[in-house]
C-alpha positions as CSV (number, residue, x, y, z in Angstrom):
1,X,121.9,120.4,128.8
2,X,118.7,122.4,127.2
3,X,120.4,126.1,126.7
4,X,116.5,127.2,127.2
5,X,116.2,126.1,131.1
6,X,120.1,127.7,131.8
7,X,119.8,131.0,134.3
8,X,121.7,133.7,132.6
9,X,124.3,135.2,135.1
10,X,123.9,138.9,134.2
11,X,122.0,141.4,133.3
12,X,123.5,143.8,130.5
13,X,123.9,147.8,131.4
14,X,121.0,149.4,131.7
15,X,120.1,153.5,131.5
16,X,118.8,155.4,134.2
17,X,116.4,157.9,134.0
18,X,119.8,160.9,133.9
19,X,121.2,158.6,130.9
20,X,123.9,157.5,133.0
21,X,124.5,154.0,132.2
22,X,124.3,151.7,135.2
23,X,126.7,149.0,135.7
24,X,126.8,147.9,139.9
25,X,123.9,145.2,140.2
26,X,122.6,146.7,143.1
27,X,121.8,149.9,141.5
28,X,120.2,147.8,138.6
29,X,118.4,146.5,141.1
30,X,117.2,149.5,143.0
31,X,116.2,150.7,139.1
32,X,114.1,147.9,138.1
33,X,112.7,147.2,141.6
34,X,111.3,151.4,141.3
35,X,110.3,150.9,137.4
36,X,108.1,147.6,137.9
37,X,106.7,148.2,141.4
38,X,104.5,151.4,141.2
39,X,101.4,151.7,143.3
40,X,97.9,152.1,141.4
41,X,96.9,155.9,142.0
42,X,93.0,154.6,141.7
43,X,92.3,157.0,138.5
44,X,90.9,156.2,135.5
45,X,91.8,158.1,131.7
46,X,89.1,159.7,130.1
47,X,88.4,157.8,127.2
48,X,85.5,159.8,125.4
49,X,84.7,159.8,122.4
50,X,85.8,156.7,121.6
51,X,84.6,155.6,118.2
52,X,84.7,151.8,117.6
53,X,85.4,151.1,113.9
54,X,84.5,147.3,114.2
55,X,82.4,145.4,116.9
56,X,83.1,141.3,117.5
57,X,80.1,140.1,117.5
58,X,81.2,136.2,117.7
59,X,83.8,134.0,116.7
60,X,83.4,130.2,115.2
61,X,86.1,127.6,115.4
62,X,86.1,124.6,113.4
63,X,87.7,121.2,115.7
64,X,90.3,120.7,112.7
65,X,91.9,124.0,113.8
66,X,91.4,123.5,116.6
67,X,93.2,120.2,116.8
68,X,96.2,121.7,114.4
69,X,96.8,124.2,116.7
70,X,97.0,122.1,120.0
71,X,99.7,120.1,117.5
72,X,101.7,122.9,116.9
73,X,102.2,123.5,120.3
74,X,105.5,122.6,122.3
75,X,104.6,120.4,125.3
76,X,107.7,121.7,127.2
77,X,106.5,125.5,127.3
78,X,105.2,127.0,130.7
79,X,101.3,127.2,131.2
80,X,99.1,130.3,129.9
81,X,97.3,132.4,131.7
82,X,94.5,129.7,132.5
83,X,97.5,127.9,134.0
84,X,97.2,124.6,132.2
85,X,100.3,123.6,130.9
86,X,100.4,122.7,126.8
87,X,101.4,119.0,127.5
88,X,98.0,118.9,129.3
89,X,96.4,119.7,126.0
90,X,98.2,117.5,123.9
91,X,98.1,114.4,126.0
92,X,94.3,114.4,126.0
């Protein structure tokens, strides 16, 4: 069986925000859930006085690179953010 697609059956000790370290899954749980699920408080940083070093002004790719790149790829890995899996790539 393909080690990759197993589901792990843990997840290791963690650290809590005292530095207690956190065994029992349901306070792991309760931990992670409060870390990753934070509600947007609408305000923006102040980013004045920015100053931009270097400014893209456009990019050229050649097909050849292109093409190696698509090659390189593993057909078996999950789709990007455009949600096209790489197999779809290099079938075409």
């Amino acid at each position: 069986m393909n080690k990759r697609i197993g589901n792990r059956s843990s997840i290791g000790v963690i650290v809590d925000g005292n530095s207690r370290f956190v065994t029992d899954s349901a306070e792991k749980k309760q931990i992670c859930s409060t870390a990753i699920c934070v509600t947007d408080n609408g305000i923006l940083p102040n980013c004045r006085n920015v100053n931009l070093q270097c400014i893209l002004e456009g990019m050229t790719f050649e097909s050849v690179d292109v093409l190696r790149s698509i090659n390189k790829m593993k057909g078996n890995c999950s789709s990007g953010s455009d949600g096209l899996p790489p197999l779809l790539f290099k079938k075409s």
